[in-house]
C-alpha positions as CSV (number, residue, x, y, z in Angstrom):
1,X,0.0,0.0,0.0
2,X,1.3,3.5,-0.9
3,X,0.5,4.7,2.6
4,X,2.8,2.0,4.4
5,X,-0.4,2.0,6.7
6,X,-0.8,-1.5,7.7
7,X,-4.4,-1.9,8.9
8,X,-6.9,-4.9,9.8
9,X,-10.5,-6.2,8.9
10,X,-12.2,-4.7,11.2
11,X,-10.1,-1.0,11.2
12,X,-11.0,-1.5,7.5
13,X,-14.6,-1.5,8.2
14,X,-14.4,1.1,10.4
15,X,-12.8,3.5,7.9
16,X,-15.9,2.4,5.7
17,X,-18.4,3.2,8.0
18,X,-16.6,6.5,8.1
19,X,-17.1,7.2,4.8
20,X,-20.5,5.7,4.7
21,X,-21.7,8.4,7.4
22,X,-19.9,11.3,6.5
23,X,-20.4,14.5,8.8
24,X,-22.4,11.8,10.9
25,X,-19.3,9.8,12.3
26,X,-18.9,9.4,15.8
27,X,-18.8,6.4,17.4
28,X,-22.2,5.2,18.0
29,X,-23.1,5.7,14.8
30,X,-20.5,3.8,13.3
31,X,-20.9,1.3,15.9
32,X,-24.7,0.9,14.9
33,X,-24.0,0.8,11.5
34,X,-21.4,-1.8,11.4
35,X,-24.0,-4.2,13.4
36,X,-26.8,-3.2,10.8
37,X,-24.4,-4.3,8.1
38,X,-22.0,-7.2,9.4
39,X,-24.8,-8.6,11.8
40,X,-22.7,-9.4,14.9
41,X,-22.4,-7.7,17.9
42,X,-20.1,-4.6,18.1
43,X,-18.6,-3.0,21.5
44,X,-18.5,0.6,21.4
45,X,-14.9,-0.3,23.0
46,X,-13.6,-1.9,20.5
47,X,-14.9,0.9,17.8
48,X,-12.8,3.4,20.1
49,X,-9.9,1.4,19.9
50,X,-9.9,1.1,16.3
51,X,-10.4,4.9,16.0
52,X,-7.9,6.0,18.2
53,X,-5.4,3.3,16.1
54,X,-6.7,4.7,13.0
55,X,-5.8,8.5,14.0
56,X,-2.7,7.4,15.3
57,X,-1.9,6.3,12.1
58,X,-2.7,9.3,10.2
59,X,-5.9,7.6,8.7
60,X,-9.1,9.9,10.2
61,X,-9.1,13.7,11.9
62,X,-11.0,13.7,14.7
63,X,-12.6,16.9,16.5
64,X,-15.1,17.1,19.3
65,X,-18.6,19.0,18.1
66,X,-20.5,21.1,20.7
67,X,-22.3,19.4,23.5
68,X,-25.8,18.7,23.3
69,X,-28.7,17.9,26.1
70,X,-29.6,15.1,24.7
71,X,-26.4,13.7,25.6
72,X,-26.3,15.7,29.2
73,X,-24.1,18.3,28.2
74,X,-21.5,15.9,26.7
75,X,-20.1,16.6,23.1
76,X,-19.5,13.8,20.6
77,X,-16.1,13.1,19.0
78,X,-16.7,13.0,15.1
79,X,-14.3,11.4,12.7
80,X,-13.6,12.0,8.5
81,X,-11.4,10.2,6.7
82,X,-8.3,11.8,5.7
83,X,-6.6,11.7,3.0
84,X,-4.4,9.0,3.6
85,X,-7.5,7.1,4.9
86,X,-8.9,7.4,1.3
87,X,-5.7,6.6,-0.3
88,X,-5.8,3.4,2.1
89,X,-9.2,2.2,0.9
90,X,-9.1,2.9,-2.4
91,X,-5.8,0.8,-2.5
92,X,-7.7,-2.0,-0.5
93,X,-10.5,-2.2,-2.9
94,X,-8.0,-2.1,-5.9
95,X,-6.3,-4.9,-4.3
96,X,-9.8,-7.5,-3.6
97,X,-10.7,-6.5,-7.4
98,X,-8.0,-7.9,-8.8
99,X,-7.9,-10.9,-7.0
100,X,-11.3,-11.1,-7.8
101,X,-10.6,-11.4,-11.5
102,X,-7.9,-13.5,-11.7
103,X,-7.9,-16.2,-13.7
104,X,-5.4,-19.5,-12.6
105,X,-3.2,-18.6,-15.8
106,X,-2.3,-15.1,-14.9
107,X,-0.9,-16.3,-11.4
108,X,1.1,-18.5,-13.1
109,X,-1.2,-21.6,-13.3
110,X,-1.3,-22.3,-9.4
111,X,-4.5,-23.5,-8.9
């Protein structure tokens, strides 16, 4: 990968729930969404985790919006993809297509 971000399934599917929710990331709503669409169960822990991983490596900006009442006064953190995050995805789904279409010839007949 051209970022040298080395990143695994799940901080993959959190960098596409990301981009699925746009200005609507924070972590409950990624953690509902990846439920909704994987169908397992999903600790908000582990979301954190693989947000604070995924900032650390450059992947997702984070900022804190303004605090709300229907949260009692506590602001949520939201999260966008940054560009290297993009770059990162884009690369990973370059990567499945191709294996995808591969035909046992053009890997040099290992079947």
């Amino acid at each position: 990968m051209g970022s040298n971000a080395k990143i695994g399934e799940f901080e993959e599917l959190v960098l596409l729930a990301i981009s699925s929710l746009a200005e609507n990331a924070y972590g409950v709503t990624i953690r509902r969404l990846l439920e909704e669409v994987t169908e397992r169960t999903v600790s908000i822990g582990s979301v954190y985790v693989a947000l604070d991983r995924l900032e650390q490596k450059g992947l997702v900006i984070s900022w804190t919006g303004e605090p709300t009442s229907e949260r009692g006064g506590r602001a949520k953190r939201f999260f966008q993809l940054d560009g290297a995050g993009r770059e990162v995805l884009d690369e990973l789904s370059e990567i499945r297509q191709k294996l995808k279409t591969r035909t046992p010839l053009e890997i040099g007949g290992i079947v």
